[in-house]
VMD Tcl script that draws the C-alpha trace (Angstrom):
set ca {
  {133.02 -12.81 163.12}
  {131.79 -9.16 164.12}
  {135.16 -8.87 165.81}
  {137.28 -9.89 162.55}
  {134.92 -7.43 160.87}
  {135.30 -4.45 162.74}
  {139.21 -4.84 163.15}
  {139.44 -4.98 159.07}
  {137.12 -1.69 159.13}
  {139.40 -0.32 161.55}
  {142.80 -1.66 159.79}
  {141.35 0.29 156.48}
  {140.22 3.19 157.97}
  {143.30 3.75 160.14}
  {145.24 2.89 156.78}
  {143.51 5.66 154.64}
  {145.92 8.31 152.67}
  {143.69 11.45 153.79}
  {146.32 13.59 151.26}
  {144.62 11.62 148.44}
  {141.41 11.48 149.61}
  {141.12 15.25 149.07}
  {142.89 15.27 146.22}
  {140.39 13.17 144.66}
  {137.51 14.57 145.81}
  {135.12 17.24 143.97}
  {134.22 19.18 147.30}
  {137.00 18.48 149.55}
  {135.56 20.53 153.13}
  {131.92 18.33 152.10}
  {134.21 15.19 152.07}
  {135.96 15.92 155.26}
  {133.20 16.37 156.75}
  {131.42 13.23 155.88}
  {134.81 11.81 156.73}
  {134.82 13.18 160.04}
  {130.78 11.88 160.85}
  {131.92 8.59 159.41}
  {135.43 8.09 161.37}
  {133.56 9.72 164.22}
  {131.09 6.96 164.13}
  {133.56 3.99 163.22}
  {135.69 5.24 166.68}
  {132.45 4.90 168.55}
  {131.44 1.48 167.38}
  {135.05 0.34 167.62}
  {135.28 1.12 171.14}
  {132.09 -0.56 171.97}
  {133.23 -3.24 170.13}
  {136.58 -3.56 172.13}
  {135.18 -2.73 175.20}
  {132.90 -5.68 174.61}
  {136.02 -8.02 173.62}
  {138.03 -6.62 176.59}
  {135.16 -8.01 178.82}
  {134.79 -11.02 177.61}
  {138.49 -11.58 177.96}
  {138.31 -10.55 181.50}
  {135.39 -13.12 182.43}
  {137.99 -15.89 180.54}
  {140.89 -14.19 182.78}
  {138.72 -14.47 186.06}
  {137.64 -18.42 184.90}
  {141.53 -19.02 184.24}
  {142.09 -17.66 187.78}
  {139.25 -19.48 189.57}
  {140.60 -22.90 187.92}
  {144.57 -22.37 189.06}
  {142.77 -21.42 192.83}
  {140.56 -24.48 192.62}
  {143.38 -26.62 191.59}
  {145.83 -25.22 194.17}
  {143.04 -25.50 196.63}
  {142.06 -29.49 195.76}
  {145.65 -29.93 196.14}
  {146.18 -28.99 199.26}
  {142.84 -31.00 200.58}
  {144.47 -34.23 198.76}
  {147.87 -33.88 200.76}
  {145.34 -33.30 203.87}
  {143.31 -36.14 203.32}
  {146.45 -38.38 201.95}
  {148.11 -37.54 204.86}
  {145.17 -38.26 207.76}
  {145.31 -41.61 205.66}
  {148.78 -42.41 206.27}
  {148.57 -41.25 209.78}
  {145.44 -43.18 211.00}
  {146.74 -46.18 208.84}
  {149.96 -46.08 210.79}
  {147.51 -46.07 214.43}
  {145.96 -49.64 212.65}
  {142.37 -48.01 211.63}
  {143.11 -49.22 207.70}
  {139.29 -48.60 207.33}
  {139.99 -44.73 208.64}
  {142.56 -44.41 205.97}
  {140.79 -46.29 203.20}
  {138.66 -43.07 203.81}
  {141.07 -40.62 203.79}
  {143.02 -42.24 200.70}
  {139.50 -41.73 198.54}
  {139.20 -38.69 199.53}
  {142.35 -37.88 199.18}
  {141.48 -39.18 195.26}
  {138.86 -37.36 194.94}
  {140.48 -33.87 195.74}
  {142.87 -35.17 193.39}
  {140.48 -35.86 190.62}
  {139.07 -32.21 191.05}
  {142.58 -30.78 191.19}
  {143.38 -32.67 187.44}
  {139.92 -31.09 186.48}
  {140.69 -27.26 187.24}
  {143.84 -27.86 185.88}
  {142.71 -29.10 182.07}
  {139.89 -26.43 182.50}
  {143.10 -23.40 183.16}
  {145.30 -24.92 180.59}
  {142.55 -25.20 178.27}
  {141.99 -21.14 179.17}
  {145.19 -19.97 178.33}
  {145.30 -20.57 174.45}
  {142.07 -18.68 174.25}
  {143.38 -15.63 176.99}
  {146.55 -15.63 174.74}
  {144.71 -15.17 171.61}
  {141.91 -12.60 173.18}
  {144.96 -10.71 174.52}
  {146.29 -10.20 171.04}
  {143.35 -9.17 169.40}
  {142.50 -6.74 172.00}
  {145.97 -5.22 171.75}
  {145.80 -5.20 168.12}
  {141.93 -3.64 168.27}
  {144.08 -1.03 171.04}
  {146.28 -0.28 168.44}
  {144.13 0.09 165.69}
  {141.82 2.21 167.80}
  {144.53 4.69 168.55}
  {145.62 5.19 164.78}
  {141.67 5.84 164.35}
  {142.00 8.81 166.94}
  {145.11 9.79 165.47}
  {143.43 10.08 161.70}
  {140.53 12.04 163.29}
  {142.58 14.49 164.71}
  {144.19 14.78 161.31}
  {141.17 14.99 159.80}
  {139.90 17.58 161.82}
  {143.04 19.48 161.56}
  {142.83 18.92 157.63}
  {139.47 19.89 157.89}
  {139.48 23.41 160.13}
  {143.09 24.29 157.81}
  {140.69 23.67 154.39}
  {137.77 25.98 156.35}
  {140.36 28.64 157.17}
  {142.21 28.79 153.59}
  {138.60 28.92 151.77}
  {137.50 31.85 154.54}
  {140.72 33.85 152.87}
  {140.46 33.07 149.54}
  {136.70 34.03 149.97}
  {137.87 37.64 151.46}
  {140.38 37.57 148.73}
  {137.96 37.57 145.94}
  {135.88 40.16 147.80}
  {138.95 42.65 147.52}
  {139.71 41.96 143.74}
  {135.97 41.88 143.46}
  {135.91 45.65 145.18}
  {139.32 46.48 143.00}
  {138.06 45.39 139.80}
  {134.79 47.44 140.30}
  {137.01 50.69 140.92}
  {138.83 50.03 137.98}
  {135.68 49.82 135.90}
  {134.89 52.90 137.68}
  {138.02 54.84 137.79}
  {137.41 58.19 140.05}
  {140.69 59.24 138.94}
  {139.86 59.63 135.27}
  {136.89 61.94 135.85}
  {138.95 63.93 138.31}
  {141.40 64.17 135.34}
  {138.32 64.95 133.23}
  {137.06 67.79 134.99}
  {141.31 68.87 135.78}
  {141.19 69.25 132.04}
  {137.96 71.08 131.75}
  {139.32 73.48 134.32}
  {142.46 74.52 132.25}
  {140.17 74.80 129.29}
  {137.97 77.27 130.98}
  {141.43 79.08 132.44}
  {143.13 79.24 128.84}
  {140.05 80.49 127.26}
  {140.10 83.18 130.06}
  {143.22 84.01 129.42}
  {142.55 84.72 125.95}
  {140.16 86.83 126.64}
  {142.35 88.63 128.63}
  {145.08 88.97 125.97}
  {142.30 89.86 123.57}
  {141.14 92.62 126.29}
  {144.67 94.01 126.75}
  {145.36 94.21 122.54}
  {142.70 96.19 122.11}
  {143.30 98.57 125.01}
  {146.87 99.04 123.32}
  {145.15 99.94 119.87}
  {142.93 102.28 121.38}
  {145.32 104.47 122.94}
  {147.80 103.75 119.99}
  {144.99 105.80 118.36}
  {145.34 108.84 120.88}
  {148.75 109.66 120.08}
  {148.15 108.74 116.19}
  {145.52 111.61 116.58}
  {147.88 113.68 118.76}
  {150.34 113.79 116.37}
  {148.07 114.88 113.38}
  {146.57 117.81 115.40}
  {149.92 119.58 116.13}
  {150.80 118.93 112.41}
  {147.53 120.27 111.16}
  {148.22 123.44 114.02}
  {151.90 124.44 112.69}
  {150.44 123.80 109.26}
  {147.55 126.78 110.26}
  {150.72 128.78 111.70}
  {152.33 129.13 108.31}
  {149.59 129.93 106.33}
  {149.47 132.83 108.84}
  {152.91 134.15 108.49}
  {154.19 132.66 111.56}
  {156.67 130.29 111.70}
  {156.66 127.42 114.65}
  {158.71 127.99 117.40}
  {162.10 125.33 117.47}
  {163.05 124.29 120.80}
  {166.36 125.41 121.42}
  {169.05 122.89 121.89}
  {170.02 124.78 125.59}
  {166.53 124.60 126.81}
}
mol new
graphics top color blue
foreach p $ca { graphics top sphere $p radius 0.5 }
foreach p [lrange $ca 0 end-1] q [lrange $ca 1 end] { graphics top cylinder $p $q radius 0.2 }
display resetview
C-alpha cells in the first residue's frame, strides 16, 4: 500500500502544469519556493521508497536464483543416484539399488520443490520489475520538474531583481521631474536678462541725456555770437561776411 501511495504522489506531482501553477498563485517566487521544499522532499522520500522496493526485488531475484540452482542441483544428484541404482542393480545387489532409486526420489522430490518455489517467484519478480521501472520513470520526471522549477524559480528571482531596479530609476526620474533643475536654471537665465535690459536702459537713458546736455552748448553758442553781432551794430560796425574765396 505505501508503494501504490507514493507512485500516485509521484504520478501527480510529475504530472503538475508548473505554467498554471504560477499563474494561479498570489505570490508566485513564495509558491516556487514552497514548491521546490515540497518536490525536494517528495524526490527524497521517493527514492527511499524505490530504493527500498528495488531491494526487496533483489532478495526475490536472489530466492528465484537459489531455487533454479537448487533444482538444477537436485537434478543432477537424482540422475547420480538413479544411475548408481541401475548400475548396482545390473551387478545383482537389488537392495543397493532399492537405495539408490529412493534417493534418487528424493533428489527428485526436492528438485519439483525448488522448481514450484522459482515458478512461483517469477509472477511476483515480473510484477516488482514493473513497478520499479515505472517508480524509475516517475522518479526521473520528478527531477526533471525540479529542475524546471528551479529554473522557473531563479528566471522569476531575476525578472523581479529588474523590475525592482526599474522602479528605482522611474522612482529617481519622477523625483527630478518634480524637481526640475532646468526650470530654475531657466528662472534665474531670465532674471539675468532682466537685470541686463534694465542696464541697458540705463545706459540709453545715460547716453540721451549726455546728447541734451551738449545739444545745450551749441544752443548757447549760437545765441552768444547773435547777441555779439547784435552789440556790433549798435556800435556802428557791421559783422564781418566771410568771403566766398576764403
Amino acid at each position: 500500500m505505501a508503494k501504490q501511495t507514493i507512485f500516485g504522489r509521484i504520478a501527480q506531482l510529475a504530472r503538475a502544469n508548473i505554467n498554471s501553477l504560477i499563474d494561479s498563485a498570489e505570490d508566485p517566487q513564495l509558491m516556487l519556493d514552497q514548491l521546490v521544499r515540497d518536490y525536494t522532499g517528495s524526490i527524497a522520500e521517493a527514492e527511499s521508497a524505490i530504493a527500498q522496493t528495488i531491494g526487496n526485488l533483489r532478495l526475490v531475484e536472489d530466492d528465484y536464483r537459489e531455487d533454479v540452482q537448487n533444482a538444477e542441483e537436485w537434478g543432477r544428484k537424482a540422475i547420480a543416484a538413479s544411475a548408481k541404482a541401475d548400475e548396482l542393480r545390473a551387478a545383482g545387489d537389488t537392495a543397493g539399488a532399492d537405495k539408490f532409486d529412493a534417493l534418487a526420489k528424493v533428489a527428485l522430490t526436492r528438485q519439483l520443490s525448488s522448481e514450484n518455489e522459482a515458478k512461483g517467484a517469477q509472477p511476483t519478480i515480473a510484477s516488482q520489475t514493473e513497478v520499479v521501472d515505472r517508480l524509475k520513470t516517475g522518479l526521473q520526471k520528478m527531477r526533471e520538474k525540479l529542475g524546471e522549477l528551479t529554473a522557473k524559480r531563479n528566471e522569476l528571482v531575476a525578472r523581479q531583481k529588474t523590475v525592482q531596479a526599474q522602479s528605482v530609476v522611474q522612482d529617481a526620474i519622477k523625483s527630478i521631474d518634480i524637481m526640475d533643475p532646468t526650470s530654475e536654471v531657466s528662472r534665474f537665465e531670465d532674471k539675468i536678462r532682466r537685470e541686463e535690459a534694465r542696464v541697458r536702459g540705463q545706459e540709453e537713458l545715460a547716453a540721451s541725456s549726455l546728447d541734451s546736455q551738449f545739444e545745450s552748448l551749441e544752443d548757447l553758442g549760437e545765441l552768444t555770437e547773435v547777441e555779439a553781432r547784435l552789440a556790433a551794430l549798435k556800435a556802428g560796425s557791421a559783422p564781418k561776411a566771410i568771403s566766398s574765396g576764403s
